[in-house]
C-alpha positions as a Markdown table, in Angstrom:
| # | Residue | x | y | z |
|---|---|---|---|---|
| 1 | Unk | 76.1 | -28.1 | -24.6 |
| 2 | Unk | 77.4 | -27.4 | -21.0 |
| 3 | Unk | 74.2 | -25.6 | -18.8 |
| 4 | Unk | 74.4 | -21.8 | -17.9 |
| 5 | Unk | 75.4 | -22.2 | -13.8 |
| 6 | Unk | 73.1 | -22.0 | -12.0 |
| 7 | Unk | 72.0 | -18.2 | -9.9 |
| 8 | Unk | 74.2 | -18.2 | -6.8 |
| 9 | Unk | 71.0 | -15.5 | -6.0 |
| 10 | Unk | 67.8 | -17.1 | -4.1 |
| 11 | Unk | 64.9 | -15.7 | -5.6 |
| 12 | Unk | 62.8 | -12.8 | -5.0 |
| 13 | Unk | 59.8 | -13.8 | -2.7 |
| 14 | Unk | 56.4 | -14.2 | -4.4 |
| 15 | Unk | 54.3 | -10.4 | -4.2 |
| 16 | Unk | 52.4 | -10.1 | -1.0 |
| 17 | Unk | 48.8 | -10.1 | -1.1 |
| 18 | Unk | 45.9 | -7.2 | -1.3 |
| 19 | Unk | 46.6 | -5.5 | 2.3 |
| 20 | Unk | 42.6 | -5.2 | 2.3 |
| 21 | Unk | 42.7 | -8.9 | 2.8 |
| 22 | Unk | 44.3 | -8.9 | 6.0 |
| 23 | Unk | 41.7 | -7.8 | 8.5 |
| 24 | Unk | 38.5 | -9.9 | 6.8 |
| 25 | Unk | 38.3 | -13.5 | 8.1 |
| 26 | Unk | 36.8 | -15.9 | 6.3 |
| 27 | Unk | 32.6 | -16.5 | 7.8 |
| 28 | Unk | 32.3 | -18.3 | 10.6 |
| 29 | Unk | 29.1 | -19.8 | 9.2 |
| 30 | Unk | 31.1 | -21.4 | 6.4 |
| 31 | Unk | 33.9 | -22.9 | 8.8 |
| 32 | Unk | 30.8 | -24.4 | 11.4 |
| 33 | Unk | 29.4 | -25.8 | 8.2 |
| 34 | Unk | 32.1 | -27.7 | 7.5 |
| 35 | Unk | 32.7 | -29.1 | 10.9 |
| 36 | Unk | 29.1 | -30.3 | 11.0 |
| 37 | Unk | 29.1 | -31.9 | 7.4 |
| 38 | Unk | 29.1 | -35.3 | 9.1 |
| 39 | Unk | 25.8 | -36.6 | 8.2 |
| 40 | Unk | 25.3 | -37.7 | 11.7 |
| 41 | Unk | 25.4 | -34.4 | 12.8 |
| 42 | Unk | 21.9 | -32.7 | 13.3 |
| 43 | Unk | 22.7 | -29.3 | 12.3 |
| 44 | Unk | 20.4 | -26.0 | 13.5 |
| 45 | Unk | 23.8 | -24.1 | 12.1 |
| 46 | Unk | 23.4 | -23.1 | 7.8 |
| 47 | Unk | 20.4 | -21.5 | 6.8 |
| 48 | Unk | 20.1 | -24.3 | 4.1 |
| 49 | Unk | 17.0 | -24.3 | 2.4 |
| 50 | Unk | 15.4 | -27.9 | 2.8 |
| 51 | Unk | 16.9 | -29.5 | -0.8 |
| 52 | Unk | 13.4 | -32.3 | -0.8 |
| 53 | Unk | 11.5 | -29.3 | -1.3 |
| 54 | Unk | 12.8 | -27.9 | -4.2 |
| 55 | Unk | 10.6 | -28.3 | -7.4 |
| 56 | Unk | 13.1 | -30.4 | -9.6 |
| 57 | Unk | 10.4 | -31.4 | -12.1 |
| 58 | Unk | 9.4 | -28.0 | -12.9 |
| 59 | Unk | 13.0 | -26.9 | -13.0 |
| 60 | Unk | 13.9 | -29.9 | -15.0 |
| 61 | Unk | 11.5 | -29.4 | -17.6 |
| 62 | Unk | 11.8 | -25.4 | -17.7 |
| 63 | Unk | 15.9 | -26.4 | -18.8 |
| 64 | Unk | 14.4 | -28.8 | -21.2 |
| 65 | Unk | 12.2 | -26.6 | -23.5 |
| 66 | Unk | 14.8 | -23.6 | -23.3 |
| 67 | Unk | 17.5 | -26.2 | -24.6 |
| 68 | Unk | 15.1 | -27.6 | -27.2 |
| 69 | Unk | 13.3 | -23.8 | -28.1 |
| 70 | Unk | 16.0 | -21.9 | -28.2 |
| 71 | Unk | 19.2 | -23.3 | -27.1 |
| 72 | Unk | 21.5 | -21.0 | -29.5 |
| 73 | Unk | 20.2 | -17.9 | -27.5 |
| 74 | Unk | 20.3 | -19.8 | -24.7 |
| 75 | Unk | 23.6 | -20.9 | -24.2 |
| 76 | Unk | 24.8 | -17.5 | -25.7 |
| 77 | Unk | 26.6 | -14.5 | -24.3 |
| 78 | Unk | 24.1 | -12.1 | -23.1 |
| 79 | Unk | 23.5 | -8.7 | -22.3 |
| 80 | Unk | 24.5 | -7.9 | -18.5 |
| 81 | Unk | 20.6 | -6.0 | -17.2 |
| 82 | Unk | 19.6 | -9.4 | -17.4 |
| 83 | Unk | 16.9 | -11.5 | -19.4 |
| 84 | Unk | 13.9 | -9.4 | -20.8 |
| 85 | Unk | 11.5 | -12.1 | -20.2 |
| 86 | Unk | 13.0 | -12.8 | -16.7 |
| 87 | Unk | 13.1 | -9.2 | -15.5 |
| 88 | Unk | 9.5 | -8.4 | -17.2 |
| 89 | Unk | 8.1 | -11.6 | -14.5 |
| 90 | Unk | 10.3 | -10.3 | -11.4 |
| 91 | Unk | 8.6 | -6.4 | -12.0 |
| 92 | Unk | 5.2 | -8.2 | -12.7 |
| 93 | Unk | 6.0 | -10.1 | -9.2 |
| 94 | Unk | 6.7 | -6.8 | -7.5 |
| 95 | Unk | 3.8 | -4.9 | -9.0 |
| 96 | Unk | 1.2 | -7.4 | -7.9 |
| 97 | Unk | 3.1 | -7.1 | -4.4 |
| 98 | Unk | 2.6 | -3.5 | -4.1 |
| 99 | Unk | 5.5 | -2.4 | -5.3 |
| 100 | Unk | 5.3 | -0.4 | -9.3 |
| 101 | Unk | 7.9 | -1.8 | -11.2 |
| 102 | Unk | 9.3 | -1.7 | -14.7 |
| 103 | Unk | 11.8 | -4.4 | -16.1 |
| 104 | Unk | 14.2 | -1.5 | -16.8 |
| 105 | Unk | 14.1 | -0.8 | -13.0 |
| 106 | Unk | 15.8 | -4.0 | -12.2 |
| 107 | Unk | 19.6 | -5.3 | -13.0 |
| 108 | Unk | 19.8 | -9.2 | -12.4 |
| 109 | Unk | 22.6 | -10.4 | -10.5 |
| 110 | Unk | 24.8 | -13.9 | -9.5 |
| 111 | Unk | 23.0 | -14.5 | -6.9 |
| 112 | Unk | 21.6 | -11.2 | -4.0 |
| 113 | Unk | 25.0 | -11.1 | -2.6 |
| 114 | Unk | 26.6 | -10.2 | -5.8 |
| 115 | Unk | 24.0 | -7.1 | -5.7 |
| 116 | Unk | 25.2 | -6.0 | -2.3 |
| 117 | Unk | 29.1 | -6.4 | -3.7 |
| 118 | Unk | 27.3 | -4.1 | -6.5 |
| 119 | Unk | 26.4 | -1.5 | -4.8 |
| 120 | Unk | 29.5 | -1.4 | -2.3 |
| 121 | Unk | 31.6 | -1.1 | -5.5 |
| 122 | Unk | 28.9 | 1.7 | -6.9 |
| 123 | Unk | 28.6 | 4.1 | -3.9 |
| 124 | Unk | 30.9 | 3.5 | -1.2 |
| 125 | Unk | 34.6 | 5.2 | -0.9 |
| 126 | Unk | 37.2 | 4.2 | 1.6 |
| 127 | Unk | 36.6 | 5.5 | 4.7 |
| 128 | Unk | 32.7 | 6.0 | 3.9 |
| 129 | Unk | 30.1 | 5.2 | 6.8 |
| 130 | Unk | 27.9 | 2.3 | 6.5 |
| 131 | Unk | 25.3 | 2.1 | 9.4 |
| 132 | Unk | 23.9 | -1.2 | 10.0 |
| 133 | Unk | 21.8 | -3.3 | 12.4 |
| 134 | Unk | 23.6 | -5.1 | 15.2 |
| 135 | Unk | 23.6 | -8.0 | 15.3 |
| 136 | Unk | 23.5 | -8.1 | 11.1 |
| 137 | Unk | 24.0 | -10.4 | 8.4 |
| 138 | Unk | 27.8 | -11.7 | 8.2 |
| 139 | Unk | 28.3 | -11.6 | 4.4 |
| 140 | Unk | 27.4 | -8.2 | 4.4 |
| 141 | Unk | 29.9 | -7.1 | 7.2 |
| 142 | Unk | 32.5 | -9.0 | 4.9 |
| 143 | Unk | 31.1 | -7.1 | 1.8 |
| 144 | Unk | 31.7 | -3.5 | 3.3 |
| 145 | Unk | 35.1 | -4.5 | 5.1 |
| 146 | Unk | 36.4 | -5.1 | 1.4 |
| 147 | Unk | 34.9 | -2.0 | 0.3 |
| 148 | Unk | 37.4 | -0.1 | 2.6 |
| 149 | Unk | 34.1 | 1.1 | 4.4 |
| 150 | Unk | 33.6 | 2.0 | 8.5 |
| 151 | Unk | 30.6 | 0.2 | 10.0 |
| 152 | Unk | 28.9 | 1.7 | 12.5 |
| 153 | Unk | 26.4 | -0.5 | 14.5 |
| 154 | Unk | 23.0 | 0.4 | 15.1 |
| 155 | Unk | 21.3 | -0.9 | 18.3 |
| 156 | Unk | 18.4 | -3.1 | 17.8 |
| 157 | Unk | 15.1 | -4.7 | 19.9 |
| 158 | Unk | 13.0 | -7.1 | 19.4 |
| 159 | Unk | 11.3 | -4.7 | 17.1 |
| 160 | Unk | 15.0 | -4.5 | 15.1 |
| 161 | Unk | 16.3 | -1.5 | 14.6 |
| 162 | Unk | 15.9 | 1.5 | 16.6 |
| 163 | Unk | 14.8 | 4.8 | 15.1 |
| 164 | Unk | 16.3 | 6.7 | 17.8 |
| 165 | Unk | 19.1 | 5.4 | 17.9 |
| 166 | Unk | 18.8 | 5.4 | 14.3 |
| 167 | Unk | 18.7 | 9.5 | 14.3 |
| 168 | Unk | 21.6 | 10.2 | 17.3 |
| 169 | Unk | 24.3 | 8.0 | 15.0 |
| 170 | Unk | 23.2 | 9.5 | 11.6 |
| 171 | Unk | 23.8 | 13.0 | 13.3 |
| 172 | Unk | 26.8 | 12.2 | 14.7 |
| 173 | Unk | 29.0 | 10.0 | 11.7 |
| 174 | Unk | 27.2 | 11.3 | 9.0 |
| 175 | Unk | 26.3 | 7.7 | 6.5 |
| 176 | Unk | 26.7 | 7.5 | 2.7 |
| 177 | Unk | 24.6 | 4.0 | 3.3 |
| 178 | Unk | 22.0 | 2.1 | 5.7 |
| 179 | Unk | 22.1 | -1.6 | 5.6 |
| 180 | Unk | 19.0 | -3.4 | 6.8 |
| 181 | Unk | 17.3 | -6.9 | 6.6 |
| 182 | Unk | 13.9 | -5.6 | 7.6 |
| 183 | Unk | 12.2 | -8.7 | 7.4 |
| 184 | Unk | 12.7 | -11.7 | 9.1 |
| 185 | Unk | 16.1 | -10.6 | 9.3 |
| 186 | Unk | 19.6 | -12.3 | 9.1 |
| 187 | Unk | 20.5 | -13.7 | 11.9 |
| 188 | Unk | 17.1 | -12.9 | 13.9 |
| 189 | Unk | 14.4 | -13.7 | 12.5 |
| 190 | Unk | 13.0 | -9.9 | 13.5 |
| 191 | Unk | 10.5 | -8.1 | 10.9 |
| 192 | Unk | 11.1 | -4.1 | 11.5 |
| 193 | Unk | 7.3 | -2.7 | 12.2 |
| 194 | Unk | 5.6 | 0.1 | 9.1 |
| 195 | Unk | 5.7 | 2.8 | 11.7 |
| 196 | Unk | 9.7 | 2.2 | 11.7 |
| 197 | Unk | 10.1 | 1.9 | 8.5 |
| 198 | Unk | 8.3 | 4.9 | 7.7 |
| 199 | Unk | 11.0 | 5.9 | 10.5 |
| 200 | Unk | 13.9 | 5.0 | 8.4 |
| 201 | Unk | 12.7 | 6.5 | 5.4 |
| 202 | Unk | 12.1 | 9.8 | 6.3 |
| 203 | Unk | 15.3 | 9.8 | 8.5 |
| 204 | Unk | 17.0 | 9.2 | 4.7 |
| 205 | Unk | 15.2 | 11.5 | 3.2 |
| 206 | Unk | 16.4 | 13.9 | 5.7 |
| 207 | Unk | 20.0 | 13.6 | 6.0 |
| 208 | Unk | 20.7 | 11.9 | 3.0 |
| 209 | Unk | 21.8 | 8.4 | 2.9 |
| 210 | Unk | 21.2 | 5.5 | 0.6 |
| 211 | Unk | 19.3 | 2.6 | 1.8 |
| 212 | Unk | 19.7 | -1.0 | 1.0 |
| 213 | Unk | 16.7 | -2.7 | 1.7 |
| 214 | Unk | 17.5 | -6.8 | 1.5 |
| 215 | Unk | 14.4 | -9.0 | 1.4 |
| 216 | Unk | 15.6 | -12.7 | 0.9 |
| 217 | Unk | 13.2 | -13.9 | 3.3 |
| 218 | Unk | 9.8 | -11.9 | 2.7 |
| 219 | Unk | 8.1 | -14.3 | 1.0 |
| 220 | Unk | 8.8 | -17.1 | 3.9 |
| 221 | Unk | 5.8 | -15.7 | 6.1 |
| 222 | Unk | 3.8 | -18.0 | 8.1 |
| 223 | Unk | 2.0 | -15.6 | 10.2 |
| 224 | Unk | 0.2 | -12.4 | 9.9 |
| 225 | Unk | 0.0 | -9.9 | 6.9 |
| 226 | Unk | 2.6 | -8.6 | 4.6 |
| 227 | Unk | 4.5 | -5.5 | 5.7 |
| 228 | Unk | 4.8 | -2.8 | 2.9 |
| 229 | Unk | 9.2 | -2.3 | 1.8 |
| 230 | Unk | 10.7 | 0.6 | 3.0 |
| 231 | Unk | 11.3 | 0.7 | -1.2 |
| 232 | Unk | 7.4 | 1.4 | -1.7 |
| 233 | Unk | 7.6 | 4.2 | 0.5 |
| 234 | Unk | 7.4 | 8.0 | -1.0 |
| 235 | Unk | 10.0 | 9.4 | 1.2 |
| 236 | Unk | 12.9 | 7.1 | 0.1 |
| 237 | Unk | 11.5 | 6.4 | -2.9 |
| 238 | Unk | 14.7 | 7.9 | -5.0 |
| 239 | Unk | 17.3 | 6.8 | -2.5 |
| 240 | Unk | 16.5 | 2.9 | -1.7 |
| 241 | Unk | 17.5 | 0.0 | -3.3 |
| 242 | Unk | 15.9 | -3.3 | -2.8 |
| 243 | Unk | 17.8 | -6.5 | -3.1 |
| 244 | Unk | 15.7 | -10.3 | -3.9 |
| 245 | Unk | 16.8 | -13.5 | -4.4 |
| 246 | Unk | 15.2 | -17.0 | -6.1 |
| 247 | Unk | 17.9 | -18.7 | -3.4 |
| 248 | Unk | 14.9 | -19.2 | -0.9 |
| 249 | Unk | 12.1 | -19.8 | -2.9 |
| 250 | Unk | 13.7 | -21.7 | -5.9 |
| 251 | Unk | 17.1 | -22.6 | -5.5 |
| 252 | Unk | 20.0 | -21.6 | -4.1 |
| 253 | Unk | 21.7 | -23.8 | -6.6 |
| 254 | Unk | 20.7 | -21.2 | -9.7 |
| 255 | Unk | 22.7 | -18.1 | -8.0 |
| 256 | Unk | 20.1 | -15.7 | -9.3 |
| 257 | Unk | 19.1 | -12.2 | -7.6 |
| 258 | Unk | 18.3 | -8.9 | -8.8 |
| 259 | Unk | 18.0 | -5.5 | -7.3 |
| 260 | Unk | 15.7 | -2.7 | -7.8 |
| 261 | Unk | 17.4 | 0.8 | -8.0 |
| 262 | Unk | 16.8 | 3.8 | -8.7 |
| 263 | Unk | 18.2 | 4.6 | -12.1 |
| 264 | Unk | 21.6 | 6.1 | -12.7 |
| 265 | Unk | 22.7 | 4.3 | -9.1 |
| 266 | Unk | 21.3 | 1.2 | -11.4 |
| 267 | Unk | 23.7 | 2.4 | -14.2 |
| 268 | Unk | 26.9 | 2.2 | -12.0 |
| 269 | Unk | 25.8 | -1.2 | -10.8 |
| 270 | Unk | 25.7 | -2.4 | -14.6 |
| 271 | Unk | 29.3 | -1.1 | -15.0 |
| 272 | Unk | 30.2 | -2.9 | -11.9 |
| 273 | Unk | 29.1 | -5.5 | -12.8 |
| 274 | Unk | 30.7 | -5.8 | -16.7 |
| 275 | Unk | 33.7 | -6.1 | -15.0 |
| 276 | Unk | 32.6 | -8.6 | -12.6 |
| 277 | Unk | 31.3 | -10.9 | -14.9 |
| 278 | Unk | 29.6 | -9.5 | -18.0 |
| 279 | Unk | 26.5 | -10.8 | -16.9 |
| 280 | Unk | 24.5 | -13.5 | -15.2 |
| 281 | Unk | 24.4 | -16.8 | -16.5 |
| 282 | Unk | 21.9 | -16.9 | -19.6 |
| 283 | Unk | 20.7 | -20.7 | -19.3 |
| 284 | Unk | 19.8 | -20.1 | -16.2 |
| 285 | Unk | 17.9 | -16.7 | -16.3 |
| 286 | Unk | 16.3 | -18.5 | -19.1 |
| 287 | Unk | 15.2 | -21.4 | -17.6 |
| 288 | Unk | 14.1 | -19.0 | -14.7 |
| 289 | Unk | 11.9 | -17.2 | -16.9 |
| 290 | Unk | 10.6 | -20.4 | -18.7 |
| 291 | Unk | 9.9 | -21.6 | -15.2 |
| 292 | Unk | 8.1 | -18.4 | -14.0 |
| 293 | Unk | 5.8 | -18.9 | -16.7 |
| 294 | Unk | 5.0 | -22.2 | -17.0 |
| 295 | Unk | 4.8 | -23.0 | -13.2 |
| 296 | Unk | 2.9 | -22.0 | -10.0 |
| 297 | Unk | 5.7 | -20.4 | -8.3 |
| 298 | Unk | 3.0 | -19.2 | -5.5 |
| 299 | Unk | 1.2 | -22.7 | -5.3 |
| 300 | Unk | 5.3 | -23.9 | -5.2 |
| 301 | Unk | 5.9 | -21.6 | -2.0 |
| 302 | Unk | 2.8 | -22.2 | 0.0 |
| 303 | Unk | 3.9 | -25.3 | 0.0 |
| 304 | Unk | 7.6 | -24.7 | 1.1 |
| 305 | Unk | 5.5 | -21.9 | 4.0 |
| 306 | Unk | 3.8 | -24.8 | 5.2 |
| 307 | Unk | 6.7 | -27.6 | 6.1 |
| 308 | Unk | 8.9 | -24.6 | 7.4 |
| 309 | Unk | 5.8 | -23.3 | 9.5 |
| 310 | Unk | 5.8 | -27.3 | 11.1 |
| 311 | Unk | 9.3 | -27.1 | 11.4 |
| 312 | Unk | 9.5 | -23.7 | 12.6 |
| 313 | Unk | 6.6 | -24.8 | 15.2 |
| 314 | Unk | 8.5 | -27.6 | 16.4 |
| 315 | Unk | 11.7 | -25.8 | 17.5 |
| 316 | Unk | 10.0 | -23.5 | 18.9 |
| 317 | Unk | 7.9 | -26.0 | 20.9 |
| 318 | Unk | 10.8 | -28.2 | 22.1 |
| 319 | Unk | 12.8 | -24.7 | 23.0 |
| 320 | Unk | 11.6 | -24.9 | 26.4 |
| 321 | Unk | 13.2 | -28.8 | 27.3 |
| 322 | Unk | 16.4 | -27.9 | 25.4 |
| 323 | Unk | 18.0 | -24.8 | 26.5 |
| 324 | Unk | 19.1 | -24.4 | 30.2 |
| 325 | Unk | 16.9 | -22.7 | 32.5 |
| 326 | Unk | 16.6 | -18.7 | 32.2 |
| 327 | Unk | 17.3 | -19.1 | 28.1 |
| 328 | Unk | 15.0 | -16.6 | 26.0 |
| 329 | Unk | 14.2 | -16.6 | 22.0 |
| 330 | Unk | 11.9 | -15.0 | 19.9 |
| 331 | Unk | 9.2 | -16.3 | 18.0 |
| 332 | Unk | 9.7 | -15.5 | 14.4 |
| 333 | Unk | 6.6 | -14.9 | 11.8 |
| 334 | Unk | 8.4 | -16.0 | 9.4 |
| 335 | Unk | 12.1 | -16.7 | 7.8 |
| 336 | Unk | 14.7 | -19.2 | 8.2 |
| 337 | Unk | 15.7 | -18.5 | 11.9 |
| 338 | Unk | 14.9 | -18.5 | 15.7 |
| 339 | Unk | 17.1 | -15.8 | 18.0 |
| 340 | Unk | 17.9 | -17.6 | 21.1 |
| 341 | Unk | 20.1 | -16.3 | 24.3 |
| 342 | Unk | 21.7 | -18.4 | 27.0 |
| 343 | Unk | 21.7 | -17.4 | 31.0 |
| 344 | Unk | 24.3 | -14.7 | 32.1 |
| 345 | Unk | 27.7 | -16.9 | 32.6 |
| 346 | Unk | 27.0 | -19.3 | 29.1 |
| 347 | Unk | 29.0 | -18.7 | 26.3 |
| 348 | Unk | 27.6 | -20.1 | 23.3 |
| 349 | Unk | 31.4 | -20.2 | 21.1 |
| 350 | Unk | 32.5 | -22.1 | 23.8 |
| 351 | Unk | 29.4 | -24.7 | 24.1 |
| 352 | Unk | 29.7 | -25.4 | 20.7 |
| 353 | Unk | 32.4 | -27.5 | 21.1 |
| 354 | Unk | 30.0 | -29.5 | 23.7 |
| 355 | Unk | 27.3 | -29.5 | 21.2 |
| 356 | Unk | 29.4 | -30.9 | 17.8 |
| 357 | Unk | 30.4 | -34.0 | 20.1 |
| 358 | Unk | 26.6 | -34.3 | 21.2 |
| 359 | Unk | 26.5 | -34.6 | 17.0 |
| 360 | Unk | 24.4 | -31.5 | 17.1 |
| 361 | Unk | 25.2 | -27.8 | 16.1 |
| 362 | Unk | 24.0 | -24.5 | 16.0 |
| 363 | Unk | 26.0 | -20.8 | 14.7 |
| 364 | Unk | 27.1 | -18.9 | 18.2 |
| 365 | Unk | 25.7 | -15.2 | 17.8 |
| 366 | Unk | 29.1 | -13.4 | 18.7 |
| 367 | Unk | 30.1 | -13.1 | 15.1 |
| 368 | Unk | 27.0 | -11.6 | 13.6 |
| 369 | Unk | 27.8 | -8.0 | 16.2 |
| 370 | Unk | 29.6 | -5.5 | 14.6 |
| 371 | Unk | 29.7 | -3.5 | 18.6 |
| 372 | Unk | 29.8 | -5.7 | 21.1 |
| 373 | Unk | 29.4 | -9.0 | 20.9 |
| 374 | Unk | 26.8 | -10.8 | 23.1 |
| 375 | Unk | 28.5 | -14.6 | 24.0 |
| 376 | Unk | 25.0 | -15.5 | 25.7 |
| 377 | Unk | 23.5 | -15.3 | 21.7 |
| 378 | Unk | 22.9 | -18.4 | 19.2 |
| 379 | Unk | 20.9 | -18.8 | 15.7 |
| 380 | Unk | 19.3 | -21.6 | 15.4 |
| 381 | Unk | 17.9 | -22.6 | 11.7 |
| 382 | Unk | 15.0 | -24.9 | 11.8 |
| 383 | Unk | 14.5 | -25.0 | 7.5 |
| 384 | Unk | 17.1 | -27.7 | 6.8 |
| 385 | Unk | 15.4 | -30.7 | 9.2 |
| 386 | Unk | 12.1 | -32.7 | 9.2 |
| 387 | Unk | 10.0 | -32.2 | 12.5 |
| 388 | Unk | 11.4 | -35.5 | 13.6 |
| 389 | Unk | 15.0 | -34.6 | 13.1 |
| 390 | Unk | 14.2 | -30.8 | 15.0 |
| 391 | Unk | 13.2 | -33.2 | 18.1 |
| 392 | Unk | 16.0 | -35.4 | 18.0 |
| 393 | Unk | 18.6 | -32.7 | 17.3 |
| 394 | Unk | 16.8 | -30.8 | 20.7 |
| 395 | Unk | 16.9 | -33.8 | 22.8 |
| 396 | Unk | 21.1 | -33.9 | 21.6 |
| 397 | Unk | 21.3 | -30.3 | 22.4 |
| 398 | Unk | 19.3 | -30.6 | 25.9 |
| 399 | Unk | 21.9 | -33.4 | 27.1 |
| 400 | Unk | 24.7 | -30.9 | 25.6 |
| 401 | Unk | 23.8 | -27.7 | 26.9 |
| 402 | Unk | 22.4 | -28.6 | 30.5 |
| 403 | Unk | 18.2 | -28.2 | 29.3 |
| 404 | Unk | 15.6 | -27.2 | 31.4 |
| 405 | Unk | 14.0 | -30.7 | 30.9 |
C-alpha cells in the first residue's frame, strides 16, 4: 500500500493562550524560593512554617482512626460546603473567639487562597474596583489581575491602612470590594487598630462595598490581647467575609481553609467552587476533624507561639548589627514577618543578588506595591529558622549588606 503524500501545507500554529495571562507574572516569592533552595542558604525569604514543629503524631494517628472507622466515607466523594463535623469545630473555634458562628455559615476550601479565587469569581466583574492595602499580599494582587479586576492601592502606616485615605479613594473609584490582612498582615507584619476597623466597617456600610477580611495569621500572637475581626462588627456584619486557614497552625501540607460569608454571597462561592473542584479533599477534612477533636490544638499552638516568639525576638535583636546604618523595621506582635527598610540610595532587588552569594536571602518589598514601589523595602521571615540559624543568617547578611556592626 503506497502512503497518501505527504501535505505540501505546514501546519496551522498551536491556539494562543488566554490573553488574561499575559500581564500576570508568575510570584516573585516563588522564583526567590527557588533560588535559595540550596540548603546552605539561610533563607529569611518564604513565609514557611517551621516543618519540626508540626504535630506529626497527632496528625498521623487522626489519618489512622478515619481510615480504620470509616474509611469508605472517608475516601469517598463528598459534598462541596465541606465536612459537618469539620465545619461544626471551625464555628465552635470562632464562637469561643468572639465571633457567632453556625456550620452552615462556613464553605471549606483547598486551602484560604482558593477562598479568595472564590470570591473573585463570585462578585467581581471586569473592570470592577478592588481597593487594597499597599504594600499587600502578592497572591492576592495575582488573584484579582485574573479576575479582570482594577486595583486601586490604599496608603498605609505603621498602623496599616488609612481610614482617610480609605474614605477620599472609595469616593472617588467607587469599589465593589476591600481587600485587607488586618492582622499581622502579609508582607508587614502590621495589626490594623479596633478604632480603624470600626473605621472600615462603617465606611462599607456607607458606600457599599464588600470586605474580605483574611486572618491567616491571628492566631500567631505573641504580644498583647486579641483584636476583635472587622467580621464581628455590627456595621459590616452583612457585607464581610472572613477568610482562615489550618496552613499556619497545622499544616500547610493539608491545603485546608474556609471562609465565613454571609449567606447567598456563600451560595455563589459553593457554585464556584463545584466547578473548581467539587469539593475539598474528604480524607483530609476528615482527619482534620478527627484531629480537632481528639487533640489540643490550643496546647499545639502555644507551643508553636512560643519558638516563633524566640525566633521572632532574635531577629529582631540582631536587626541593629545586620542592616546598614539609618535601616528602620517594625516590631511585629505577632505573625510570620518583620518589615524592614534600607537607607535612601539602597535597593533591596538589587542587593539580593549580594545577599544569595553571602548564602543568605530575604524577599525585596518592591513587588508587594500595587502604587509605587518602595526599592528601600524587604520582608524578612524569621518562622522557618532556629535562633541559632537567625544569628548566623544575620551575621551573612551584615557582611552582605554593609551592617551597622
Amino acid at each position: 500500500m503506497i502512503p497518501a503524500a505527504a501535505s505540501v501545507h505546514p501546519p496551522a500554529p498551536v491556539p494562543p493562550l488566554a490573553a488574561k495571562l499575559a500581564g500576570i507574572a508568575s510570584s516573585p516569592v516563588r522564583e526567590i524560593l527557588a533560588l535559595t533552595a540550596r540548603p546552605e542558604v539561610i533563607s529569611f525569604a518564604g513565609g514557611l512554617p517551621a516543618p519540626e514543629l508540626f504535630d506529626v503524631a497527632g496528625l498521623r494517628a487522626a489519618y489512622d482512626r478515619v481510615l480504620a472507622e470509616e474509611p469508605r466515607q472517608a475516601l469517598q466523594y463528598s459534598t462541596t460546603e465541606g465536612d459537618p463535623g469539620l465545619r461544626a469545630a471551625i464555628a465552635e473555634r470562632l464562637s469561643d473567639q468572639g465571633l457567632p458562628t453556625e456550620a452552615d455559615d462556613l464553605l471549606v476550601t483547598t486551602g484560604s487562597q482558593q477562598a479568595l479565587t472564590l470570591i473573585a469569581t463570585a462578585t467581581l466583574e471586569p473592570g470592577d474596583v478592588v481597593l487594597v492595602e499597599d504594600p499587600c499580599y502578592l497572591a492576592a494582587l495575582q488573584t484579582f489581575a485574573f479576575a479582570g479586576a482594577r486595583v486601586v492601592p490604599v496608603p498605609t502606616d505603621d498602623d496599616g491602612i488609612v481610614p482617610t485615605a480609605l474614605e477620599e479613594i472609595v469616593a472617588r473609584e467607587r469599589p465593589k470590594l476591600l481587600y485587607l490582612v488586618p492582622t499581622f498582615q502579609n508582607p508587614t507584619g502590621r495589626t490594623l487598630s479596633p478604632e480603624r476597623r470600626t473605621a472600615v466597617a462603617e465606611a462599607a456600610a456607607r458606600h457599599g462595598f464588600w470586605i474580605v477580611e483574611d486572618d491567616p495569621y491571628g492566631e500567631l500572637r505573641y504580644d498583647g490581647e486579641r483584636v476583635p475581626w472587622i467580621a464581628a462588627s455590627p456595621a459590616a456584619a452583612d457585607r464581610t467575609v472572613l477568610l482562615g486557614s489550618f496552613s499556619k497552625i497545622l499544616a500547610p501540607g493539608l491545603r485546608l481553609g474556609h471562609l465565613r460569608a454571609p449567606a447567598g454571597l456563600r451560595r455563589s462561592c459553593v457554585i464556584a467552587k463545584q466547578a473548581a473542584d467539587l469539593h475539598t479533599s474528604t480524607i483530609d477534612q476528615a482527619a482534620a476533624a478527627r484531629y480537632l477533636r481528639d487533640s489540643d490544638l490550643d496546647a499545639h499552638i502555644a507551643v508553636i507561639r512560643s519558638a516563633y516568639r524566640e525566633r521572632r525576638d532574635a531577629l529582631l535583636d540582631g536587626l541593629p548589627a545586620s542592616l546598614p546604618a539609618g535601616s528602620g523595621w517594625n516590631h511585629p506582635a505577632g505573625g510570620m514577618f518583620v518589615w524592614a527598610t534600607l537607607p535612601d540610595g539602597h535597593d533591596a532587588t538589587e542587593l539580593l543578588r549580594v545577599a544569595v552569594a553571602h548564602e543568605v536571602a530575604y524577599v525585596p518589598g518592591a513587588p508587594f506595591f500595587a502604587g509605587t514601589p518602595d526599592p528601600r523595602a524587604m520582608r524578612l521571615s524569621f518562622t522557618t529558622h532556629t535562633p541559632e540559624e537567625i544569628r548566623e543568617g544575620l551575621a551573612r547578611l551584615a557582611k552582605a549588606l554593609g551592617g551597622a556592626g
